[in-house]
C-alpha positions in Angstrom: -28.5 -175.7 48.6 -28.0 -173.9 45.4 -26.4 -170.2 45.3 -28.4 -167.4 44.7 -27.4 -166.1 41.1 -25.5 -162.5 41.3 -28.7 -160.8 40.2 -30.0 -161.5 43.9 -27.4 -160.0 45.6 -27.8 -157.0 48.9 -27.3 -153.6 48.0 -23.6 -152.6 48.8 -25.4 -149.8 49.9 -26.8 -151.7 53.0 -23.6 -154.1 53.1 -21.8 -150.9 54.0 -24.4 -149.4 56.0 -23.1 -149.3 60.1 -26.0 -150.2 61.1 -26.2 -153.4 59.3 -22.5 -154.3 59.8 -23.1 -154.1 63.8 -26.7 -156.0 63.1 -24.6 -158.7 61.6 -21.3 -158.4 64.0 -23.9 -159.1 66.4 -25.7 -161.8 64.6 -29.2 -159.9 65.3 -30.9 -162.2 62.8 -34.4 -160.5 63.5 -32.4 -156.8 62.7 -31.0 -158.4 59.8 -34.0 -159.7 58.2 -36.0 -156.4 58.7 -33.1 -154.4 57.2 -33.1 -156.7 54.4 -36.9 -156.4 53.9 -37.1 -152.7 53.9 -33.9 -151.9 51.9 -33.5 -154.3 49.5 -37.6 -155.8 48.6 -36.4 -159.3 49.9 -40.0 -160.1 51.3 -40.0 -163.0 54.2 -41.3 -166.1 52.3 -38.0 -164.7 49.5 -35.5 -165.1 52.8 -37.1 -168.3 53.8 -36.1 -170.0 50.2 -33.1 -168.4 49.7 -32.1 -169.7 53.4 -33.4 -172.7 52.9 -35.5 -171.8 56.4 -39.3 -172.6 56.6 -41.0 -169.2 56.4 -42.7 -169.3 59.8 -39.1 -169.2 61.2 -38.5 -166.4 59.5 -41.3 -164.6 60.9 -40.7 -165.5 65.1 -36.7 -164.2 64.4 -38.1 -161.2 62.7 -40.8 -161.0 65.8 -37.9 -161.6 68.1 -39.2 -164.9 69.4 -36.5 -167.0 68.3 -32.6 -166.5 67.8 -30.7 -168.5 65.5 -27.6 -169.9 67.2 -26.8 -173.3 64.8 -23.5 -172.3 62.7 -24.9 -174.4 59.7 -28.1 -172.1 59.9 -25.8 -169.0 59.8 -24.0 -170.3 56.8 -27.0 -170.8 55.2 -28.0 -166.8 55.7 -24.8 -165.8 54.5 -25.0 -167.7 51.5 -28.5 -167.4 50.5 -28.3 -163.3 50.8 -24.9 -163.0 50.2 -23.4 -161.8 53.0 -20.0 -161.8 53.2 -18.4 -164.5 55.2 -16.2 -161.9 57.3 -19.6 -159.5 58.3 -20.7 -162.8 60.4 -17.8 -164.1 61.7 -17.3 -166.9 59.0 -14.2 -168.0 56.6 -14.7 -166.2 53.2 -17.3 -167.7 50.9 -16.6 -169.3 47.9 -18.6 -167.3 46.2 -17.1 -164.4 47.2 -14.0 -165.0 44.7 -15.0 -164.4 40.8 -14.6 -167.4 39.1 -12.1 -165.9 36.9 -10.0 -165.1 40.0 -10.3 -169.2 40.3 -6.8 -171.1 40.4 -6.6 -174.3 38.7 -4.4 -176.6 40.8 -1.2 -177.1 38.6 -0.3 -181.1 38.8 1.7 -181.6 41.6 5.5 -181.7 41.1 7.2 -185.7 40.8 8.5 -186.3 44.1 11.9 -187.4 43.5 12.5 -191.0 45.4 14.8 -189.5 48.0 12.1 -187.0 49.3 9.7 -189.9 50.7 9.3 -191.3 54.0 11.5 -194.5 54.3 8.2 -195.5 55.7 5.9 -195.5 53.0 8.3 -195.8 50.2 8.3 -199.4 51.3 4.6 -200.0 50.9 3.2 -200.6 48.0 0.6 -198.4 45.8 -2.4 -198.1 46.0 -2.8 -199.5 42.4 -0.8 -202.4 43.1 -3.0 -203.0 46.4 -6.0 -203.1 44.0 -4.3 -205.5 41.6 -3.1 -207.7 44.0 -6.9 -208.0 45.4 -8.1 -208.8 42.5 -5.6 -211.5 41.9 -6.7 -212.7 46.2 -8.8 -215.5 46.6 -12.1 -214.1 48.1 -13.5 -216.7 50.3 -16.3 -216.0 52.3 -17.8 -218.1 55.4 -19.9 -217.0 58.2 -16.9 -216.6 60.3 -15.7 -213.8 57.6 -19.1 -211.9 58.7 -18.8 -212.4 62.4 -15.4 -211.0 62.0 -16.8 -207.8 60.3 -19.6 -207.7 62.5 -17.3 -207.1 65.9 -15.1 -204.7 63.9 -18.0 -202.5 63.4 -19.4 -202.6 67.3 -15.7 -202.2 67.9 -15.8 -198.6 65.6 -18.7 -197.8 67.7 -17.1 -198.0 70.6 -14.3 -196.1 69.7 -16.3 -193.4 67.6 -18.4 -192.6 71.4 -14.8 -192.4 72.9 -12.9 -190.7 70.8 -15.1 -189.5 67.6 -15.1 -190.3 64.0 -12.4 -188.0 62.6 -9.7 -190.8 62.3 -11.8 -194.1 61.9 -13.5 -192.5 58.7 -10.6 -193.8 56.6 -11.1 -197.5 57.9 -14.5 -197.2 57.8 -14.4 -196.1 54.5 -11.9 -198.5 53.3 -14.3 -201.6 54.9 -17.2 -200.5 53.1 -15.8 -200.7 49.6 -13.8 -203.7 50.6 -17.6 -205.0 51.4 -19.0 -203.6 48.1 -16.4 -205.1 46.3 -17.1 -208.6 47.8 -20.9 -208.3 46.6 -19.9 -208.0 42.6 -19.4 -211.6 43.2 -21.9 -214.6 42.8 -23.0 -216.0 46.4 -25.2 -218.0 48.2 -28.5 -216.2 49.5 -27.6 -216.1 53.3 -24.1 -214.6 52.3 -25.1 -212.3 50.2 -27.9 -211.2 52.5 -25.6 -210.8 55.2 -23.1 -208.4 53.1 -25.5 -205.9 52.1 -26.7 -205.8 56.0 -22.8 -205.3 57.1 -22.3 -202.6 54.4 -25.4 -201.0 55.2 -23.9 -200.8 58.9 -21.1 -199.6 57.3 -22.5 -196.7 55.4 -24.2 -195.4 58.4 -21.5 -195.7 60.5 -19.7 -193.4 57.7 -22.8 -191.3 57.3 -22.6 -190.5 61.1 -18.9 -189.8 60.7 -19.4 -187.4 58.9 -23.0 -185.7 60.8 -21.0 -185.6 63.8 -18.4 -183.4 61.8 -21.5 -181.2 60.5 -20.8 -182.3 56.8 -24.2 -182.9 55.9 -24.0 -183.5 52.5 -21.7 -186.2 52.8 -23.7 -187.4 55.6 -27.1 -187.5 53.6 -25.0 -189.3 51.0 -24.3 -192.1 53.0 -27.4 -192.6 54.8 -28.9 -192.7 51.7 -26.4 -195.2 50.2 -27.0 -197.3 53.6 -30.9 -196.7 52.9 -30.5 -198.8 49.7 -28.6 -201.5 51.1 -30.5 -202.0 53.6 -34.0 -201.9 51.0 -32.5 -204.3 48.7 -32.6 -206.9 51.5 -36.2 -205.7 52.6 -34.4 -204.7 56.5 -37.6 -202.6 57.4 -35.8 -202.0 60.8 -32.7 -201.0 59.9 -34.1 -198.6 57.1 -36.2 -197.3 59.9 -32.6 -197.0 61.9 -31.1 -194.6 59.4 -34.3 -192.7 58.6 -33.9 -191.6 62.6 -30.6 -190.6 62.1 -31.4 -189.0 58.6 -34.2 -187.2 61.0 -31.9 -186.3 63.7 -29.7 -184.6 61.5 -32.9 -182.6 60.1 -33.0 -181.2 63.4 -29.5 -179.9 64.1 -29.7 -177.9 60.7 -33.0 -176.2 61.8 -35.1 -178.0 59.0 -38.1 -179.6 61.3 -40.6 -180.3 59.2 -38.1 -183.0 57.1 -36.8 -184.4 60.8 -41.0 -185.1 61.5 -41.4 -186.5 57.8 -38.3 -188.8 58.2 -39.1 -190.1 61.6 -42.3 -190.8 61.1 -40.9 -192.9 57.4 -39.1 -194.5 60.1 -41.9 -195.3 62.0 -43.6 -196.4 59.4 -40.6 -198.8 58.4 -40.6 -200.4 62.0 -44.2 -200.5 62.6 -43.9 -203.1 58.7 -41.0 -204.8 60.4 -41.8 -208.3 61.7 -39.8 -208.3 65.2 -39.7 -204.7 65.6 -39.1 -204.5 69.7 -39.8 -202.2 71.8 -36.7 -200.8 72.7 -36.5 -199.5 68.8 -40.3 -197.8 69.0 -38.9 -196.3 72.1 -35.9 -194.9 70.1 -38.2 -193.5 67.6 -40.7 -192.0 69.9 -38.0 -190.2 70.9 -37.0 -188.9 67.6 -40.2 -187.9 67.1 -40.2 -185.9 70.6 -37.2 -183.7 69.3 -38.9 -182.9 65.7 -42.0 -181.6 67.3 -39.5 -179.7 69.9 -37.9 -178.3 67.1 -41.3 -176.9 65.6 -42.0 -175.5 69.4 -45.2 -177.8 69.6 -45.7 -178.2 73.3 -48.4 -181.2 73.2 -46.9 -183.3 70.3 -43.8 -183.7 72.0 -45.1 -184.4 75.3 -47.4 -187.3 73.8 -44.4 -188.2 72.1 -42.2 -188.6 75.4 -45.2 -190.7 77.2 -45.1 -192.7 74.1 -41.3 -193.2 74.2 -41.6 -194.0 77.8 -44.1 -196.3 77.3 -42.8 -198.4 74.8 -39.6 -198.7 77.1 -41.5 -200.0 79.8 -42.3 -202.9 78.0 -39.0 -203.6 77.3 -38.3 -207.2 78.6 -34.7 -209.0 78.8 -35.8 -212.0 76.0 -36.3 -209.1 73.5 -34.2 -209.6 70.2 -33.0 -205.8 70.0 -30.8 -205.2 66.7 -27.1 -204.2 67.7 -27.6 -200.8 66.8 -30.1 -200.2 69.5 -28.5 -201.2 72.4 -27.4 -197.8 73.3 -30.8 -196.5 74.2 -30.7 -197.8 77.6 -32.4 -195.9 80.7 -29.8 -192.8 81.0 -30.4 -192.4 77.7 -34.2 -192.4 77.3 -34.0 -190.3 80.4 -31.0 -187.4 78.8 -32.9 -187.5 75.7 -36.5 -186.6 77.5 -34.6 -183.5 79.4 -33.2 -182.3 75.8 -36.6 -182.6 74.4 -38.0 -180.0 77.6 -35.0 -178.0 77.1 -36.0 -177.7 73.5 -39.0 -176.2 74.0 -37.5 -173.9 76.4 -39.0 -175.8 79.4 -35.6 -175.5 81.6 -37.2 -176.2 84.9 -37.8 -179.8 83.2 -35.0 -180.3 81.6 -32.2 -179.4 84.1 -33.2 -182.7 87.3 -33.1 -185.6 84.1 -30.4 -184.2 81.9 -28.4 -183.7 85.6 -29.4 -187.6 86.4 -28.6 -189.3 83.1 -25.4 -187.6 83.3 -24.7 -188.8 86.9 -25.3 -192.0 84.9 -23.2 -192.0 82.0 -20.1 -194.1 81.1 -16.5 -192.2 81.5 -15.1 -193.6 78.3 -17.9 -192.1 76.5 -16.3 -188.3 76.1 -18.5 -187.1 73.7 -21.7 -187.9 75.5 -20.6 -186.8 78.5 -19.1 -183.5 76.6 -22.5 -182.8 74.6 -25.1 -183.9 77.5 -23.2 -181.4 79.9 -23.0 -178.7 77.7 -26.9 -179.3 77.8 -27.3 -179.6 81.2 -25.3 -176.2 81.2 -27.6 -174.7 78.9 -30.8 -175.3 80.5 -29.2 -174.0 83.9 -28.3 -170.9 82.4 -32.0 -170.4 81.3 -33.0 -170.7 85.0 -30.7 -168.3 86.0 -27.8 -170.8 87.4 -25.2 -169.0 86.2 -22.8 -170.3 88.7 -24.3 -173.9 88.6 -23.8 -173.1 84.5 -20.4 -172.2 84.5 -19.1 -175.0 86.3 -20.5 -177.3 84.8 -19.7 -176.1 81.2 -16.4 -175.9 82.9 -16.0 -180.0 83.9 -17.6 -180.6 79.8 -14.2 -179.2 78.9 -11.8 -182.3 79.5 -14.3 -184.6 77.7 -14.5 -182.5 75.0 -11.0 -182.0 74.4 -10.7 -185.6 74.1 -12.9 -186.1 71.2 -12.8 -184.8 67.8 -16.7 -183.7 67.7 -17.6 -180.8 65.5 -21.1 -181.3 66.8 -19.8 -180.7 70.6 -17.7 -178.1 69.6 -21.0 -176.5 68.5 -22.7 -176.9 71.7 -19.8 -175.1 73.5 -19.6 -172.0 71.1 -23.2 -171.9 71.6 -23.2 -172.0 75.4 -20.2 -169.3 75.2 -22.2 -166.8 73.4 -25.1 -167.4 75.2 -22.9 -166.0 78.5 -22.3 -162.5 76.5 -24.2 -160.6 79.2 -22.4 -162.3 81.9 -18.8 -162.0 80.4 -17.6 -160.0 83.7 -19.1 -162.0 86.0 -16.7 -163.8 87.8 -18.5 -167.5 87.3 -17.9 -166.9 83.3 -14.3 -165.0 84.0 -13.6 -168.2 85.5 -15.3 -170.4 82.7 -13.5 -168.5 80.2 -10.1 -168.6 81.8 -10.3 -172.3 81.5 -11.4 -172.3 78.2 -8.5 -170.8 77.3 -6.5 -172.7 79.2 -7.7 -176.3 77.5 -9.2 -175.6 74.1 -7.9 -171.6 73.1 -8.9 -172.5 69.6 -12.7 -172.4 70.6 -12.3 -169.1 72.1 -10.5 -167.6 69.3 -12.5 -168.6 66.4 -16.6 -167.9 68.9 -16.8 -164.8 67.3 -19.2 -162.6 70.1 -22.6 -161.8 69.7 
């Protein structure tokens, strides 16, 4: 979003007023709006576009009907009304340094030959690995796309085990290794079947970097896999990344582009010839957390029958895409208790979220590390606090195990959310081990 010009900025005044400082120290959006309203003329429908919020969100935190919890929502706030990073419990703003205070980077220093790693001093530069590629034979077959084809269900795999942090680079590097392929002349079936593999490729990047709550970048490559996938005319796989461009939508609290995108993708599959069911089932599902989102009780449950009913039909002769296979029955059945325990409706939620987890795969440490924080979540809401804890406290190990800024968002939530519990022994205990296996979490979950 672009910053507000210095013209807009809060009265230092009210910055320095206690009673905002502890509004903000406690992140008492609702306070904070009203304060902003009354002492500085910022009207609702002004904090909504400076926010990038719709203005009906505005007015249920001002009411006190909704809190906002999601960290890129609170960077958003601090940046559209300039609040300083430090008053909410962020890293300093860019915007908070003058640009005149800017330093340029000087050019780094020579590194004398001595001072590098006898490691990499042996390989070769990067522009030499470009030269030397250009100077390759590219030959291409259908074995050469196979080939690609498993390395990317093989970056899946890993990215559900482990996260995307560390494959980004090889992903990365694939994709413009694919790019680079389709500057050349080939037949029709070849060249169909790059742009489909880099298209896979800049989704799989794009997800990379949604998972690390980088949404620019991530919008950037979905987009970029959007066109590849056009130029080909793959209606389903456009509708693929629209879901994910739609899911992302959702986790930064912008629901009326997560409906708009899934329902482009629904559009896309609906054109598609071969669109399975599996894939409508997926989307249905999408659709069931945009209307959750918006707190719209009957869309999403006509949503989640849909979804449900599309699966049903699901037979074994079906000729599902890769990308689809992961929507199996635990997760149809997670996904419809997140859905309920988006639209606060715990008592829902808490018996599927609890089964699909029962369900779940080991090796796959960030779903088991997000779906229990869930699960924790919506037994909190029914007053579980002891059922809560511990399970938020088993989440731990398979969180630790997976670079996830989007699970790490989960837990700070769930650990403010057990502010009026602190001293209670369940969230002593909680804590304690929280501490004990990720004390970074702790120390930078700034209290409500």
């Amino acid at each position: 979003m672009s910053v507000p010009s210095r013209s807009k900025e809060l009265p230092v005044s009210l910055l320095t007023d206690q009673v905002m400082i502890e509004a903000c120290q406690a992140r008492d959006f609702g306070r904070i709006f009203r304060l902003v309203r009354a002492r500085a003329g910022t009207y609702p429908s002004m904090i909504a576009r400076r926010c990038d919020l719709t203005p009906s969100r505005v007015g249920e935190v001002i009411a006190g009907r909704r809190q906002l919890l999601h960290m890129d929502v609170i960077e958003r706030i601090s940046d559209g009304l300039r609040i300083p990073g430090h008053m909410l419990g962020l890293a300093r703003r860019s915007w908070e340094t003058p640009p005149s205070l800017t330093v340029t980077p000087r050019e780094p220093a020579e590194v004398p030959t001595s001072a590098v790693e006898p490691v990499a001093a042996g390989l070769p530069g990067a522009d030499v690995d470009s030269i030397l590629a250009l100077a390759a034979e590219q030959a291409l077959s259908p074995s050469t796309l196979d080939a690609l084809h498993s390395s990317i269900a093989d970056y899946w795999r890993r990215d559900d085990e482990h996260g995307g942090e560390t494959l980004r680079p090889a992903v990365v590097g694939q994709l413009r290794y694919v790019v680079d392929l389709l500057k050349e002349q080939r037949p029709a079936p070849l060249r169909d079947g790059l742009h489909s593999i880099a298209a896979e490729l800049a989704r799989l990047t794009g997800w990379t970097y949604f998972d690390a709550r980088q949404y620019n970048q991530a919008r950037a490559y979905f987009t970029e896999s959007l066109g590849l996938a056009k130029a080909v005319d793959d209606r389903r796989f456009m509708a693929n990344v629209l879901a994910c461009m739609s899911l992302q939508a959702t986790y930064q609290d912008k629901p009326g582009d997560a409906l708009a995108l899934v329902t482009a993708a629904q559009d896309q599959a609906r054109a598609a010839a071969g669109t399975t069911p599996r894939v409508l089932a997926m989307l249905a599902m999408r659709e069931a957390f945009a209307h959750a989102t918006l707190g719209n009780h009957s869309a999403t449950h006509t949503a989640i029958s849909e979804a449900h009913t599309q699966f049903g039909r699901i037979s074994s002769g079906d000729p599902d895409p890769a990308w689809v296979a992961y929507f199996g029955e635990p997760k149809l059945i997670v996904d419809t208790g997140i859905a309920h325990g988006r639209l606060g409706e715990a008592a829902l939620a808490e018996p599927l979220i609890a089964d699909a987890l029962r369900r779940e795969h080991e090796s796959n440490h960030r779903g088991r590390a997000f779906h229990a924080f869930w699960l924790a979540r919506t037994q909190l809401q029914r007053g579980k606090l002891d059922e809560a804890c511990h399970t938020a406290m088993e989440a731990l190990i398979p969180a630790a195990a997976v670079s996830s800024q989007r699970v790490t968002g989960h837990l700070r939530e769930f650990y403010a959310q057990l502010e009026p519990f602190r001293r209670e022994p369940a969230a002593v205990a909680f804590e304690s081990r929280l501490r004990e296996v990720l004390p970074r979490q702790v120390n930078e979950s700034p209290r409500p």
